[in-house]
N, C-alpha and C positions, 0 to 999 in steps of 0.2 A: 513644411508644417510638421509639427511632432504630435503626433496622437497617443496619450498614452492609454491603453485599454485596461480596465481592472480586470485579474484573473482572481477565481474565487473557488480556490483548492482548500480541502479539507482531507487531512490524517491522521484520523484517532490514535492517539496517544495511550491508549489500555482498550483491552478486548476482551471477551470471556467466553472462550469457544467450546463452549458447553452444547450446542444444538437445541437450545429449548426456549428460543427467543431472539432478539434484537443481540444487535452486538458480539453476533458468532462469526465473522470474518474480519479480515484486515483487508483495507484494499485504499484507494484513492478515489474523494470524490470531488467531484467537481463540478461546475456549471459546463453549460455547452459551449466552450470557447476551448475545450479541454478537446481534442482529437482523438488522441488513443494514449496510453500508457505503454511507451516502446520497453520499455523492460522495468519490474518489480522485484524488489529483491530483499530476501529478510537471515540476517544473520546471527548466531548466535553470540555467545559472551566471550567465548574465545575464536570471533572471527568465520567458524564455519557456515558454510550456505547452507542455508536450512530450506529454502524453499525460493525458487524464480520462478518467475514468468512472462511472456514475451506477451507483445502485443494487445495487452490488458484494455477491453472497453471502460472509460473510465466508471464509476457508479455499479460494478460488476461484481456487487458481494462475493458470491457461490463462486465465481472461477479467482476471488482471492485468496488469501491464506487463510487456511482454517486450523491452526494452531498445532499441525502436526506434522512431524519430522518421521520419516522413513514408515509414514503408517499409524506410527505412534505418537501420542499427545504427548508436547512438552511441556516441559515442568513448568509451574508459575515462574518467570522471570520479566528480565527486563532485555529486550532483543533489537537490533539496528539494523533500520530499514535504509534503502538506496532506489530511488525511482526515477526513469527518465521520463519525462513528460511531452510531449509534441501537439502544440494549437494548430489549430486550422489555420490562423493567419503564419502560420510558416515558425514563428517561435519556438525554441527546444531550451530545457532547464532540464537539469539536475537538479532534484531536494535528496535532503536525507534528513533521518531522527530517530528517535527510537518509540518501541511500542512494548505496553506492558501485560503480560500474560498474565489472568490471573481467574480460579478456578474454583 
């Protein structure tokens, strides 16, 4: 028998990491069928890592990206994320997309 389970991920697509409200992180959220986020990763427009990280609880705003590269805010842009995701029922995906900074 084949079961198939819906997964119910969500990746905001724009963010505004101002710290004075909702929507100051980037991160994966998800329902509880979501395990951990084995690696999060956001790059910029010419490819460079702007920002990883390993073992992401999913729904974990604050230890997301909070729109800054080396300390310092980056410019409003448009930046490409890469996230592994791993369920409790054993399943592992890849997504990827982009997200847009804006200030």
């Amino acid at each position: 028998d084949l079961i198939v389970l819906k997964r119910h991920i969500y990746v905001p697509n724009i963010f505004r990491p101002e710290n004075d409200g909702p929507n100051n992180f980037f991160t994966v959220y998800a329902d509880e069928s979501l395990e951990v986020v084995p690696w999060l990763a956001v790059f910029d427009r010419w490819g460079e890592l702007i920002f990883e990280k390993e073992n992401l609880s999913p729904n974990d705003e604050e230890n997301g990206w909070d729109g800054q590269f080396r300390e310092r805010p980056v410019n409003p842009g448009v930046f490409v994320w890469v996230a592994k995701l791993k369920f409790k029922d054993g399943l592992a995906l890849t997504i990827s997309g982009d997200v847009t900074v804006v200030r």
